[in-house]
C-alpha positions as CSV (number, residue, x, y, z in Angstrom):
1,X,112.2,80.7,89.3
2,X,110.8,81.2,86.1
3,X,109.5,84.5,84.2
4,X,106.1,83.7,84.1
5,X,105.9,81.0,87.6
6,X,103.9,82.7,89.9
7,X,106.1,82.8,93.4
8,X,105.0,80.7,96.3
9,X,104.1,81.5,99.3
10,X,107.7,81.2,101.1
11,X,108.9,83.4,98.6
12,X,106.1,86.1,99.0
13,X,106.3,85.8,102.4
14,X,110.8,85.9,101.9
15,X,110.3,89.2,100.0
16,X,108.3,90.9,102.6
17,X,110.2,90.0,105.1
18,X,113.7,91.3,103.2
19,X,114.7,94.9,104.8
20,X,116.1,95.6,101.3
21,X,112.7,95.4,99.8
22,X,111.6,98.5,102.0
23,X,112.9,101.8,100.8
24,X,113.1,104.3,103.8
25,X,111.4,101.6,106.1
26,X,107.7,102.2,104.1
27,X,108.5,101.7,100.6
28,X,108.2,98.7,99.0
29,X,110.5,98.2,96.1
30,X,110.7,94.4,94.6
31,X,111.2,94.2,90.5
32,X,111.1,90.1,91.4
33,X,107.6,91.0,92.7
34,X,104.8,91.6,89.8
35,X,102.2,92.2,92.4
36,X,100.7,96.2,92.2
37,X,99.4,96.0,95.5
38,X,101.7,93.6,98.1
39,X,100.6,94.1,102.1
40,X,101.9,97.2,103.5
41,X,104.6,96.3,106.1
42,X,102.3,95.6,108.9
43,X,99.6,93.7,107.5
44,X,96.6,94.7,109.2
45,X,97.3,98.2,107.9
46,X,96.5,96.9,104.6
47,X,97.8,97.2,101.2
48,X,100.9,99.3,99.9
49,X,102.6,100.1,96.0
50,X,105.0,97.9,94.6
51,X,107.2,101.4,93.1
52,X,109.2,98.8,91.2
53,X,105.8,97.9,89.0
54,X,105.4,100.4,86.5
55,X,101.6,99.6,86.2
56,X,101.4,99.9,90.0
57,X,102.5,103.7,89.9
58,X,100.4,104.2,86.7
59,X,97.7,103.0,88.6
60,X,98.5,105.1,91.8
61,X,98.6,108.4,89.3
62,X,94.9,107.1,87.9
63,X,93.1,107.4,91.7
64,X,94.8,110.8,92.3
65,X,93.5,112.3,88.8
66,X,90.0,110.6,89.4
67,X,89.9,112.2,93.2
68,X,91.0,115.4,91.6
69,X,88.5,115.1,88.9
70,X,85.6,114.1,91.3
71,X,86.5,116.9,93.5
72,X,86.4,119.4,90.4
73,X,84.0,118.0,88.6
74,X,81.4,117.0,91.2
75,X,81.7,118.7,94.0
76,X,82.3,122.2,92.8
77,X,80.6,125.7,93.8
């Protein structure tokens, strides 16, 4: 497959399916995969972080510092 070919279906479908894929059983870990946010393991739970992404861990590290700033900043004594 080619750099910038998005993957098909089958192949999305391959990579969540692949136990190597799954750090620890929760983790999903795919460098093939430029998704941030692939289905968690059991889809109806949601969404999960590719860690192989670098923009999906950058973005992870955003929400925590806004939650951290809202709860500072808004909701403060």
């Amino acid at each position: 497959m080619d750099q910038n070919e998005k993957p098909n279906k089958e192949t999305l479908e391959q990579w969540h399916r692949d136990p190597a894929n799954w750090r620890f059983g929760i983790f999903y870990f795919n460098p093939a995969d430029k998704r941030i946010f692939p289905p968690k393991k059991l889809r109806a739970f949601g969404w999960t972080v590719n860690f192989a992404n670098p923009l999906s861990v950058l973005a992870i590290l955003g929400i925590i510092l806004l939650v951290v700033a809202i709860q500072t900043f808004v909701f403060k004594d």
